[in-house]
C-alpha positions in Angstrom: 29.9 6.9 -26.4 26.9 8.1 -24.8 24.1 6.4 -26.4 20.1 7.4 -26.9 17.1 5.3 -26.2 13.4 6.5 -26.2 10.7 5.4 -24.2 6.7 6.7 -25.0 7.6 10.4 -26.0 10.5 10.7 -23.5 14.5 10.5 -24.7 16.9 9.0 -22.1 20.5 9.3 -22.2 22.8 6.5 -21.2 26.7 6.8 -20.6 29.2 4.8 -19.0 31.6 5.2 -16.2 34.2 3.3 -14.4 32.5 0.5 -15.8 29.0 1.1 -14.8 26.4 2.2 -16.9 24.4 5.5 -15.5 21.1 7.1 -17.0 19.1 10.1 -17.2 16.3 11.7 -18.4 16.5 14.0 -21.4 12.8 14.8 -21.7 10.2 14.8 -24.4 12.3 17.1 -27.3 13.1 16.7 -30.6 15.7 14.3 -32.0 18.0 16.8 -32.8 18.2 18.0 -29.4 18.5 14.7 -27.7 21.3 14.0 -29.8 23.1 17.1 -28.7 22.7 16.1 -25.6 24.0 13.0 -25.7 26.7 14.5 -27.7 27.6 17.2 -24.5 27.0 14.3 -22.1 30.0 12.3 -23.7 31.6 15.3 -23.7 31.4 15.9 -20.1 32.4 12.2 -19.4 35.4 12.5 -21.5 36.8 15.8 -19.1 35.9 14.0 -16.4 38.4 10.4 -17.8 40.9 13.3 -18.3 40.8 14.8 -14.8 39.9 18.0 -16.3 36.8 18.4 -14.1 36.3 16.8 -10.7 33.3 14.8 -9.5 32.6 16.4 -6.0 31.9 14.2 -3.2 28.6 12.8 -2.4 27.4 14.2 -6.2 25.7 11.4 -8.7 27.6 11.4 -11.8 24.4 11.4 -13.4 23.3 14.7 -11.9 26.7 15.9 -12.6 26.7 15.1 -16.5 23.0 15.6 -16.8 23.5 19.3 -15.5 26.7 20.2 -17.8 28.8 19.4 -14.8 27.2 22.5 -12.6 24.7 20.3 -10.4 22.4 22.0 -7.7 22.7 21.5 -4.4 20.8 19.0 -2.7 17.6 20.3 -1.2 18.6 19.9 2.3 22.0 21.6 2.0 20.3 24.3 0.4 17.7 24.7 3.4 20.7 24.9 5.7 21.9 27.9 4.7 18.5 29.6 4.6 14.9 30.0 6.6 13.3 26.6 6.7 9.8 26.7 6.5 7.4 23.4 7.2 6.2 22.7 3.8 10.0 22.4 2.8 11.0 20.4 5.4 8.2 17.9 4.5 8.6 17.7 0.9 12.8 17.4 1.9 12.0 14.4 3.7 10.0 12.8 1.2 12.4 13.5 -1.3 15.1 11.7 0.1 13.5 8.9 0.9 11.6 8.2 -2.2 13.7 4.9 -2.7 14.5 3.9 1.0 10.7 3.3 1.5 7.9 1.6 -0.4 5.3 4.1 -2.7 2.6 3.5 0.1 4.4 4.2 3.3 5.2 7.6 1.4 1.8 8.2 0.5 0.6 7.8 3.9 3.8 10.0 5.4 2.5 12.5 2.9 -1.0 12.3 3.9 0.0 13.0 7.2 2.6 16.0 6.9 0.1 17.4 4.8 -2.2 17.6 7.8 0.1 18.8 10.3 1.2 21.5 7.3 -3.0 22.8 7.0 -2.5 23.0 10.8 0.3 25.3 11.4 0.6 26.3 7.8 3.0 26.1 4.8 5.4 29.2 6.0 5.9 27.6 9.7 9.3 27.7 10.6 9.9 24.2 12.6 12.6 25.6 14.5 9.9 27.4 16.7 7.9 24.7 17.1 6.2 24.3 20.6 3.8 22.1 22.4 1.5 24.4 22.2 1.3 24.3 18.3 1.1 20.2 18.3 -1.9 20.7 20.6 -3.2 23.1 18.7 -3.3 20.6 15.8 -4.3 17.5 18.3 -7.5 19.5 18.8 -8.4 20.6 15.4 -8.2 17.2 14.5 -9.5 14.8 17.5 -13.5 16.0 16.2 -13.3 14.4 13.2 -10.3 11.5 13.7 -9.7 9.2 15.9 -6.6 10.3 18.6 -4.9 7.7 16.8 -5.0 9.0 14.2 -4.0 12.6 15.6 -1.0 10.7 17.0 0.5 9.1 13.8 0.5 11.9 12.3 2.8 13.3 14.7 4.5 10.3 14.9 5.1 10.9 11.1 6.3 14.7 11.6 8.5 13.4 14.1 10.0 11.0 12.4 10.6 13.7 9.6 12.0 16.3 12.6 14.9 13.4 13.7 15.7 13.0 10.0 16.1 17.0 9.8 18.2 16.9 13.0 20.9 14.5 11.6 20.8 17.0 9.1 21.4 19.9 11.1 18.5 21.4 9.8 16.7 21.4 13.2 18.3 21.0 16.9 17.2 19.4 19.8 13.5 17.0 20.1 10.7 17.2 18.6 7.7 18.7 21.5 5.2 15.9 21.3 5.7 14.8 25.5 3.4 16.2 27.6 0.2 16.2 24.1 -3.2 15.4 25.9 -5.5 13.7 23.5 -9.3 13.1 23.9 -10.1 9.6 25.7 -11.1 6.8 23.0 -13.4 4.0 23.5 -11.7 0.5 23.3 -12.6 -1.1 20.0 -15.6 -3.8 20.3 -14.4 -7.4 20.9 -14.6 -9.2 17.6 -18.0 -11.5 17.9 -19.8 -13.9 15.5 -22.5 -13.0 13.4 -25.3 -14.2 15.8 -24.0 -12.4 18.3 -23.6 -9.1 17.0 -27.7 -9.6 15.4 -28.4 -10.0 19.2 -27.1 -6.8 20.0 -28.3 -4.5 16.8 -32.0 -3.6 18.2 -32.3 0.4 19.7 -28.8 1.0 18.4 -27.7 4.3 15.9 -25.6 3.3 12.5 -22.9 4.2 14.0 -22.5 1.7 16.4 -24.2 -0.9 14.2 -20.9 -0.1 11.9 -18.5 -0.5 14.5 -20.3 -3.8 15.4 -20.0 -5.2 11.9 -16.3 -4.1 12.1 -15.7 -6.9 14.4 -17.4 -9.5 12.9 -16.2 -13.1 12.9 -16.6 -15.9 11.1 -16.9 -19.1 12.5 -15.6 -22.5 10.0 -19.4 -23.1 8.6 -19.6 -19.8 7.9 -16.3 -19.3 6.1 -16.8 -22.0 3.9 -21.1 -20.7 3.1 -19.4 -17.6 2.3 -16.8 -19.2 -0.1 -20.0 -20.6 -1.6 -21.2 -17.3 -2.1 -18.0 -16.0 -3.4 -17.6 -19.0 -6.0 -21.6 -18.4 -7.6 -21.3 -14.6 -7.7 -17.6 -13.7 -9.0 -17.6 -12.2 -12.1 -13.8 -12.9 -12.9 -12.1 -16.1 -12.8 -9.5 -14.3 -10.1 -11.8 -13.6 -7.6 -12.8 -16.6 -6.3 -9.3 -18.2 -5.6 -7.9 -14.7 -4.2 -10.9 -14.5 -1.7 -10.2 -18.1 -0.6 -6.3 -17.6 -0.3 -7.4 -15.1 2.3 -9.6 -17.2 4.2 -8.0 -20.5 4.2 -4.1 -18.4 4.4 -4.9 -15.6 6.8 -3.1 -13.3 4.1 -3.8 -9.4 3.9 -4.8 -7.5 0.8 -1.6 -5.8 0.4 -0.5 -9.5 0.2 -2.2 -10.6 -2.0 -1.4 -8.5 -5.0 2.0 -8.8 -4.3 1.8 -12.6 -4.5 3.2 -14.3 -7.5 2.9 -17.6 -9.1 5.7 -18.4 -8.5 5.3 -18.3 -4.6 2.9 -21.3 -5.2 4.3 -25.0 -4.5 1.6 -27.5 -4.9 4.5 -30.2 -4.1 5.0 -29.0 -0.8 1.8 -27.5 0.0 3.1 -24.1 0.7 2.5 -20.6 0.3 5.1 -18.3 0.3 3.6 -15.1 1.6 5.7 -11.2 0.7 5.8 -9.0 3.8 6.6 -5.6 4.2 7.4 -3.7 7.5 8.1 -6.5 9.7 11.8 -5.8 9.5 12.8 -2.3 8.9 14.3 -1.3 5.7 14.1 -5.6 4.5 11.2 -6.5 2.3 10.9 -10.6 4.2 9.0 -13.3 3.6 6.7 -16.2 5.7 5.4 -19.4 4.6 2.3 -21.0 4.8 0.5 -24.4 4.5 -1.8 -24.7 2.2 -5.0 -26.6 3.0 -6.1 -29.4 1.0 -9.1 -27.3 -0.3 -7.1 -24.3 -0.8 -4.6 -26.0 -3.0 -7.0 -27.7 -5.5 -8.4 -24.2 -5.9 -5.4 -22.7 -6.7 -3.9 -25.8 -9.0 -7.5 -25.1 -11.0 -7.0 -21.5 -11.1 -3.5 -21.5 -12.1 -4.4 -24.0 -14.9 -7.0 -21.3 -16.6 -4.5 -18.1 -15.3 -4.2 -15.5 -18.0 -0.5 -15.1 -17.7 1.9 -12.9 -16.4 4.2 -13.3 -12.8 1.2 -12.2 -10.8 -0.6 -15.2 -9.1 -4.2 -13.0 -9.3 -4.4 -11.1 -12.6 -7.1 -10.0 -14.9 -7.1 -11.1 -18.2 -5.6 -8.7 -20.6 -9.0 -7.6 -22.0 -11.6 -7.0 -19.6 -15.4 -5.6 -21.5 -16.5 -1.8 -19.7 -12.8 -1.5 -18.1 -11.9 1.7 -17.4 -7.8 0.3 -17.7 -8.7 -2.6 -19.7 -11.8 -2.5 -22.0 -10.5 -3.3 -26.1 -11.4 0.4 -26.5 -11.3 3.7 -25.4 -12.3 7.9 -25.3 -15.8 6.6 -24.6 -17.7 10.3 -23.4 -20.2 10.1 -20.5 -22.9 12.2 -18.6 -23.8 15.0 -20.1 -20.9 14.8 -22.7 -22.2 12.2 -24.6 -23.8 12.9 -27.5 -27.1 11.5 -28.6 -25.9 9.4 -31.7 -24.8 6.5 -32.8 -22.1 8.5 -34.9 -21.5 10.9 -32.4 -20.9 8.7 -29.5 -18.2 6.8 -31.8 -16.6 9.8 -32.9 -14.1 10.0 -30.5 -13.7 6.1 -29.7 -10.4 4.7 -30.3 -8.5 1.6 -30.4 -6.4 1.0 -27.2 -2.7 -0.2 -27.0 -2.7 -3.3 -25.4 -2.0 -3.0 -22.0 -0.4 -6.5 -21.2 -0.9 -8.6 -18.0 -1.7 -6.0 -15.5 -1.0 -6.4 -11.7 -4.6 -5.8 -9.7 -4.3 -2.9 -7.6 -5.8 -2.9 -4.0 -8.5 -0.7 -5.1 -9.2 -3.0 -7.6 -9.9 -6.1 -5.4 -11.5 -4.1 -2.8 -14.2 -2.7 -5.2 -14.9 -6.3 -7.0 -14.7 -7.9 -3.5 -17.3 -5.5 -2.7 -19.6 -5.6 -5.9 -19.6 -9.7 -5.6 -20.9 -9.6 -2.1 -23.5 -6.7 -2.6 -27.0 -8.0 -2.5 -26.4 -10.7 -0.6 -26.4 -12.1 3.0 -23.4 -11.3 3.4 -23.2 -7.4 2.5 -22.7 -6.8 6.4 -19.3 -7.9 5.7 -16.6 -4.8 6.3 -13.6 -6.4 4.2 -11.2 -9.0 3.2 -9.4 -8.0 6.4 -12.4 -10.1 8.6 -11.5 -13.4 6.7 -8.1 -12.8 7.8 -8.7 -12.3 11.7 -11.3 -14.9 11.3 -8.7 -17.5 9.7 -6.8 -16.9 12.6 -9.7 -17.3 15.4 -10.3 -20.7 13.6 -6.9 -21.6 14.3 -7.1 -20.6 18.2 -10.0 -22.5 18.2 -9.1 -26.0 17.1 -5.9 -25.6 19.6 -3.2 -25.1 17.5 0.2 -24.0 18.8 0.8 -19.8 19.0 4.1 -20.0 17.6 2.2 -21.8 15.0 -0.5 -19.0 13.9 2.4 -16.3 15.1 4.5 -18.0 11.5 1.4 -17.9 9.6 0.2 -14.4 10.0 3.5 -12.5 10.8 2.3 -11.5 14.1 4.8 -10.3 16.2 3.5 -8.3 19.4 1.3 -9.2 22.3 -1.4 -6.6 21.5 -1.5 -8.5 18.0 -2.0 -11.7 19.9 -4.9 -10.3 21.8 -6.4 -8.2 19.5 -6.5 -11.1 16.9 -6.6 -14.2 19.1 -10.2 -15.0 20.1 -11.5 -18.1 20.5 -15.2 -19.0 19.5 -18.3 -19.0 22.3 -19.0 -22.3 21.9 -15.3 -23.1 22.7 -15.2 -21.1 25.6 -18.4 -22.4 27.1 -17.3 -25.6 26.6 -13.9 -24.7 28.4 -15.9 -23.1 31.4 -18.2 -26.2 31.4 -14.6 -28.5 31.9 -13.9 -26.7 34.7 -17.2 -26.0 36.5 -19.8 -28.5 34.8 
């Protein structure tokens, strides 16, 4: 029998067939209604057991029951068969690959068919696309973004084109050969502190911000920073997760995905969650943890609030906007002037569990812990990870060594990353010429 479960304010109907269990979504309605239903969902399965309807090829029995066994046609098949504008092709594509690819590969594909869409408009057909319309949008764009940025995007809408081809939506290639995009000034070398101050009189912010985007920290400085990081945190996670990604080379992205679990303190190893390296495979790297690094994490994981994720917040957090004890707390202009007033509306919140941190999350309390110090210059928790590996380079250690750490996997990753520090280098030169 189909059966009913209910989840917040939403009914969900759940059936078997051929020995699988299959569900669907039934809505917020009344109980009455999601028993009938579930009621007419069984009864669908049952003509289906007696051969009395036909599951059609390529159709998800759950669409098929959910939809009284009269389920639309998939998007794309119905775009065959009819004009295809841009905007449809773009949200086609997205659609059908909501589970192949992870939420923020989407949201960045999205960000960048939306683009392409304000260029040439919603109602564009694709089918008459020419270069002259993906120049069009290379130029509108190139003032304000980088050409690199220009160029992902499409990248993106060519990616989306080849996906429409295999569905004969579209024919032939997408026009992007022959694009001319603005010349771009190679990125500055990454440098040390000391020498980026030595370059930082006469110049506009501007530059002084692409400057501070390279910056590198040598070991001494690393570890002073730590320093900083360990007086000023104001949560127990933030220290440990700012020294996994200096002593571990790991990226934020990386860090929230970590898990407790992907500690071993035995072994002195940190397993590391990738994604991207290998097409459609979410993969994995290890790392050695440093003596430091480890008694760090042993003393973090002794006082860790719980939960699978190895940098959480505690459950309750005081002035959270996601986890403060309550909530409906008005601001600005809103507020009212009383005591009374201003509780009116206050409520007790539903405990929200051990929440994952989000990136936003760890980028804005990396941020608030290092604001007001010397080290404000710093642009992110990605420069202790290109830092982690210039310490590397410069003690000598083996490529295929730092290549296993960091997951790098190209020569331009090698070179962009792999710098070694002056007073290496002048020591190298001195070898060889005194």
């Amino acid at each position: 029998m189909a059966s009913l479960q209910k989840k917040g304010n939403c009914w969900y109907c759940q059936f078997y067939w051929r020995r699988r269990r299959h569900t669907f979504s039934v809505g917020r309605v009344t109980p009455a209604q999601a028993e009938a239903r579930a009621s007419r969902a069984q009864e669908i399965v049952d003509l289906l057991e007696r051969g009395v309807l036909k599951l059609p090829d390529g159709v998800d029995v759950a669409a098929f029951v959910r939809h009284d066994g009269q389920p639309p046609a998939p998007l794309a098949r119905q775009m065959a068969s009819q004009t295809l504008t841009l905007a449809e092709l773009r949200d086609a594509y997205l659609s059908a690959h909501g589970a192949a690819h992870e939420a923020k590969s989407l949201y960045t594909a999205r960000i960048h068919l939306d683009h392409v869409v304000e260029t040439l408009g919603a109602k564009f057909d694709p089918r008459t696309t020419e270069l002259a319309d993906l120049q069009r949008h290379v130029d509108r764009r190139c003032p304000g973004v980088s050409p690199v940025t220009a160029a992902k995007e499409l990248s993106t809408l060519r990616t989306a084109w080849n996906w429409g081809v295999r569905l004969k939506l579209l024919s032939g290639t997408c026009p992007v050969k022959g694009l001319v995009y603005p010349k771009v000034d190679e990125k500055p070398p990454f440098q040390t502190r000391s020498e980026i101050e030595r370059q930082l009189d006469g110049l506009d912010d501007t530059r002084r911000d692409e400057l501070w985007d390279a910056l590198d920290l040598t070991l001494p400085e690393i570890e002073a920073f730590l320093g900083v990081v360990r007086s000023g945190a104001a949560h127990p996670w933030i220290f440990p997760l700012v020294a996994t990604a200096a002593h571990a080379g790991l990226r934020r992205s990386e860090l929230v995905r970590a898990r407790k679990a992907d500690v071993d303190l035995d072994a002195l190893v940190l397993t590391v969650r990738e994604r991207k390296r290998i097409k459609g495979k979410r993969t994995t790297r290890r790392v050695s943890l440093s003596t430091a690094l480890a008694g760090i994490l042993e003393g973090w994981l002794a006082e860790h609030p719980g939960g699978p994720s190895l940098f959480a917040h505690a459950e309750e957090v005081a002035r959270s906007k996601k986890r403060s004890r309550t909530t409906g707390h008005a601001t600005g202009d809103a507020r009212p002037s009383s005591l009374k007033g201003r509780l009116e509306g206050v409520t007790e919140r539903a405990r929200p569990g051990i929440l994952p941190l989000t990136e936003h999350e760890v980028s804005d309390h990396f941020r608030r812990t290092i604001t007001g110090t010397a080290w404000s210059i710093m642009p992110g928790l990605h420069c202790l990870r290109h830092s982690f590996i210039s310490a590397c380079a410069s003690k000598g250690l083996d490529q295929r060594i730092i290549d296993e750490w960091v997951g790098h996997q190209t020569d331009e990753q090698r070179r962009r990353y792999r710098h070694l520090y002056p007073s290496v280098q002048r020591e190298a030169m001195k070898s060889v010429f005194g």
